[in-house]
C-alpha positions in Angstrom: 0.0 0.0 0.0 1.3 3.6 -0.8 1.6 5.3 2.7 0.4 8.4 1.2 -3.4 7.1 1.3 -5.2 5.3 4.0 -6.5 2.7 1.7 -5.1 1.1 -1.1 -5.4 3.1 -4.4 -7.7 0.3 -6.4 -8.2 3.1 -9.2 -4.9 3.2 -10.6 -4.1 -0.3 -10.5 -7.5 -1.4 -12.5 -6.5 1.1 -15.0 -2.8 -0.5 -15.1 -1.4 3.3 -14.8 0.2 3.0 -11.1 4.0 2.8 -12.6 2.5 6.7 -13.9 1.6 8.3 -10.8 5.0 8.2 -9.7 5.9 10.9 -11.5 4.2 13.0 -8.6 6.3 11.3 -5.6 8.1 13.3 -3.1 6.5 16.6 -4.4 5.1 19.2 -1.8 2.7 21.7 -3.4 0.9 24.3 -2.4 -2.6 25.8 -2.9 -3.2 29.4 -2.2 -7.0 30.1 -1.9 -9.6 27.4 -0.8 -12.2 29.2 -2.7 -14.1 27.7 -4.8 -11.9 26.9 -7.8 -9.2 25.8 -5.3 -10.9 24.0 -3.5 -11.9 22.1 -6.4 -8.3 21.6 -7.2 -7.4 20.2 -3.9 -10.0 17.6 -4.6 -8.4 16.5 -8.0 -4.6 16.8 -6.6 -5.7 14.7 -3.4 -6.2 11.7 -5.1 -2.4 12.1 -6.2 0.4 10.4 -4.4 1.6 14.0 -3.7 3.7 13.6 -0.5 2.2 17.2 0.9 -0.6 19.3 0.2 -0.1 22.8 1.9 -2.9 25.3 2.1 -3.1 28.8 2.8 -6.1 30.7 3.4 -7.3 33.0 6.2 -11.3 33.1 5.6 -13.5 31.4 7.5 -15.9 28.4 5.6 -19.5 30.6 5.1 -23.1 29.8 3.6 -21.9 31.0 0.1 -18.8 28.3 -0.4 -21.1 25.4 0.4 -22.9 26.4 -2.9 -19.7 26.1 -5.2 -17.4 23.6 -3.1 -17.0 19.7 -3.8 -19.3 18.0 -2.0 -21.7 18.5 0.0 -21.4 20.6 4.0 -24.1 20.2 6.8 -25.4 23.4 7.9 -23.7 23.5 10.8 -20.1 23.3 9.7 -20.4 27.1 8.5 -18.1 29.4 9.8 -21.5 32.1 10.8 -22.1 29.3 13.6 -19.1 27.4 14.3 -16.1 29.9 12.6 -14.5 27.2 11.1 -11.5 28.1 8.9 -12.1 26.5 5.6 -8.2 25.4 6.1 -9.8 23.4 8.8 -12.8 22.0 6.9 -11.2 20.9 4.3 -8.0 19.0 6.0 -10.9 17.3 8.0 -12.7 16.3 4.6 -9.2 14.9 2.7 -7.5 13.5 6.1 -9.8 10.9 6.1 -8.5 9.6 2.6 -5.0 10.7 2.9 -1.9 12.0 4.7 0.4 14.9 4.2 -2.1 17.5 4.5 -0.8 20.8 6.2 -2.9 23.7 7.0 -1.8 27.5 6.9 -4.7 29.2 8.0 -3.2 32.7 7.0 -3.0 35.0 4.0 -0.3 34.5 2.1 2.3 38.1 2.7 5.7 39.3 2.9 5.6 37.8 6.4 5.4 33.7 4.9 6.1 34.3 1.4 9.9 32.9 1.7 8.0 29.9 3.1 7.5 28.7 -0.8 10.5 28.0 -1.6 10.1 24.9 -0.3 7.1 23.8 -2.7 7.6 22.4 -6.2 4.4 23.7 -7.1 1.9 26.0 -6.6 -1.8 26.6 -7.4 -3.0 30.4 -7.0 -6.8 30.8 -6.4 -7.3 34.6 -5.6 -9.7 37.3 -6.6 -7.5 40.2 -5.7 -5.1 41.3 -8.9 -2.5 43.2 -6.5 -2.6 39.7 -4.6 -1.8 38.0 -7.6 1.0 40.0 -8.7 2.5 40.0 -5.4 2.3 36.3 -5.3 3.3 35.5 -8.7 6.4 37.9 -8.8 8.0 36.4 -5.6 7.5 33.0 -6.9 9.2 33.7 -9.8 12.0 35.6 -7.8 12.1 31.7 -5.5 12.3 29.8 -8.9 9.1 28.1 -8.2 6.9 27.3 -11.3 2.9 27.7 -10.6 -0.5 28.2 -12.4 -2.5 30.8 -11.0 -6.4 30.6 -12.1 -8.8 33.0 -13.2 -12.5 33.6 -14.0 -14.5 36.8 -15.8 -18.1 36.5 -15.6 -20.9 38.8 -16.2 -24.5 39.1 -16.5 -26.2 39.9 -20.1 -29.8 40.1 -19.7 -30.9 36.4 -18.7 -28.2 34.9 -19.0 -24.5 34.2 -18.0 -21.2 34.6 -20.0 -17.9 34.7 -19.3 -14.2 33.2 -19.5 -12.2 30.7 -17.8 -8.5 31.3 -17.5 -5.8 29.1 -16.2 -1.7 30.4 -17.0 1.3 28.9 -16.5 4.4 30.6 -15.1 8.0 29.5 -14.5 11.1 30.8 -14.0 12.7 30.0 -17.7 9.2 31.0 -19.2 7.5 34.3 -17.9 7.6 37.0 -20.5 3.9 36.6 -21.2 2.5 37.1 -17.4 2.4 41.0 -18.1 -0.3 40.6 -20.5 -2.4 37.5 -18.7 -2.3 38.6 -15.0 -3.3 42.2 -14.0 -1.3 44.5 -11.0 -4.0 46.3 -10.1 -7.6 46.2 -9.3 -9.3 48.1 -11.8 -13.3 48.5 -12.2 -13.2 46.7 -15.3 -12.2 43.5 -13.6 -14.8 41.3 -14.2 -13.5 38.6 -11.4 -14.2 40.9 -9.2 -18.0 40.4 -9.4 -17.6 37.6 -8.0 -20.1 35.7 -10.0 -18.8 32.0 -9.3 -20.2 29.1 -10.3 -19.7 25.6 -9.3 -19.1 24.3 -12.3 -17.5 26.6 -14.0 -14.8 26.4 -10.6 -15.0 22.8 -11.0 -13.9 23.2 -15.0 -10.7 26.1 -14.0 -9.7 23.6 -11.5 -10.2 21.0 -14.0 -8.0 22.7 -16.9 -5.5 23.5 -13.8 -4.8 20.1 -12.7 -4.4 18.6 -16.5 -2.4 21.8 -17.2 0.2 20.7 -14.0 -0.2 16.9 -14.8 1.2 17.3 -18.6 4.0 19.5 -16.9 5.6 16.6 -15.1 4.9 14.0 -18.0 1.5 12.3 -16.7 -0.2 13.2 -19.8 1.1 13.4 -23.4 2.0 17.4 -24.5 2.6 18.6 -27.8 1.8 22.2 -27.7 3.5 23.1 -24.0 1.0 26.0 -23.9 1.4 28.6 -21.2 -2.3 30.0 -21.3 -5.8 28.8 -21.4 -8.2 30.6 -22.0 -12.0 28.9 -22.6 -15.1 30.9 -23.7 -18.3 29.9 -22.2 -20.8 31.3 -25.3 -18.9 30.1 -27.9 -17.4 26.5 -26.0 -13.6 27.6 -27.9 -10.6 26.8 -25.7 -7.7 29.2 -27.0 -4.0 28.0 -26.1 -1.6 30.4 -26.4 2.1 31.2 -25.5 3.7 28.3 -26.0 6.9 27.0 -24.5 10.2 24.9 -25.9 8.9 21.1 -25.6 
């Protein structure tokens, strides 16, 4: 049995791909933001034999993230009643199937930042474009490589539209961040709506996780794309800036 789970991982061995999910051993990542798109990619990443799952969030678990978080919360694990940190709620959901989960129930700031280096990946789910920058700059400055996640939704008439966004960034390959990731907050920013839905988070989470997963050789990649972006009203995926394979 792999150590990292607290029961034997049936899945991968039915599908004979076991020898594959090596490739993950040993790696520590990180997740920053258990909203609802990264929460959705701690559920995907969990069920990798990832030796540590480190997250970082400072809000309490509320009414609203029941609505667009796997699964499914009673009402009285809501941080309005109990203030329960949704660090907490989560590591009590994925401790029962695995190990290595470590909570940071903080904001991530100059203060912990240099705590990253330590990570061989990380997943940034925030809403706040100065957050962002901050966040992606000093990883870049670490030598960390991460995919930070992004959704723009809006409102016409009756109906929804929007786009789903999901960009790679590394130390060897960064030059495109300025035009993908905004500095500053600006009225324009649709994310900022905060118009979320679940599966819309699940699909960003979704696009993440495959995105990181053809990085370290899981699944086949001939384009080494650096940016996703997928429209909702017209179903097109767009992959742009494309690496050296």
């Amino acid at each position: 049995m792999n150590d990292i789970f607290k029961y034997p991982d049936t899945n991968s061995s039915r599908a004979g791909i076991t020898d594959l999910n090596t490739k993950f051993e040993g790696q520590k990542i990180a997740i920053i933001g258990l909203g609802g798109t990264g929460s959705y990619i701690l559920d995907l990443i969990s069920k990798t034999n990832i030796m540590e799952i480190h997250l970082y969030d400072g809000d309490e678990f509320q009414v609203h993230n029941a609505f667009r978080a796997p699964g499914a919360a009673g009402s009285d694990e809501f941080g309005t009643t109990s203030n329960v940190l949704k660090v907490e709620y989560y590591s009590k959901i994925y401790s029962k199937m695995r190990h290595g989960i470590v909570t940071h129930p903080t904001f991530v700031t100059e203060n912990n930042i240099h705590e990253f280096s330590k990570y061989n990946f990380v997943f940034i789910s925030v809403d706040k474009n100065t957050a962002r920058d901050f966040i992606t700059k000093s990883l870049l400055e670490l030598k960390i490589p991460f995919i930070d996640v992004g959704m723009g939704m809006q409102r016409h008439e009756n109906k929804l539209l929007g786009t789903i966004r999901v960009t790679v960034g590394t130390y060897q390959n960064n030059t495109h961040l300025k035009n993908r990731i905004g500095a500053e907050e600006i009225i324009e920013n649709q994310y900022s709506t905060n118009i979320q839905i679940a599966e819309l988070n699940c699909l960003n989470a979704t696009l993440a996780v495959i995105r990181w997963k053809k990085i370290f050789g899981f699944y086949q990649d001939l384009k080494g794309e650096y940016n996703n972006l997928y429209f909702i009203n017209t179903g097109k995926i767009i992959n742009e800036d494309f690496a050296d394979l």
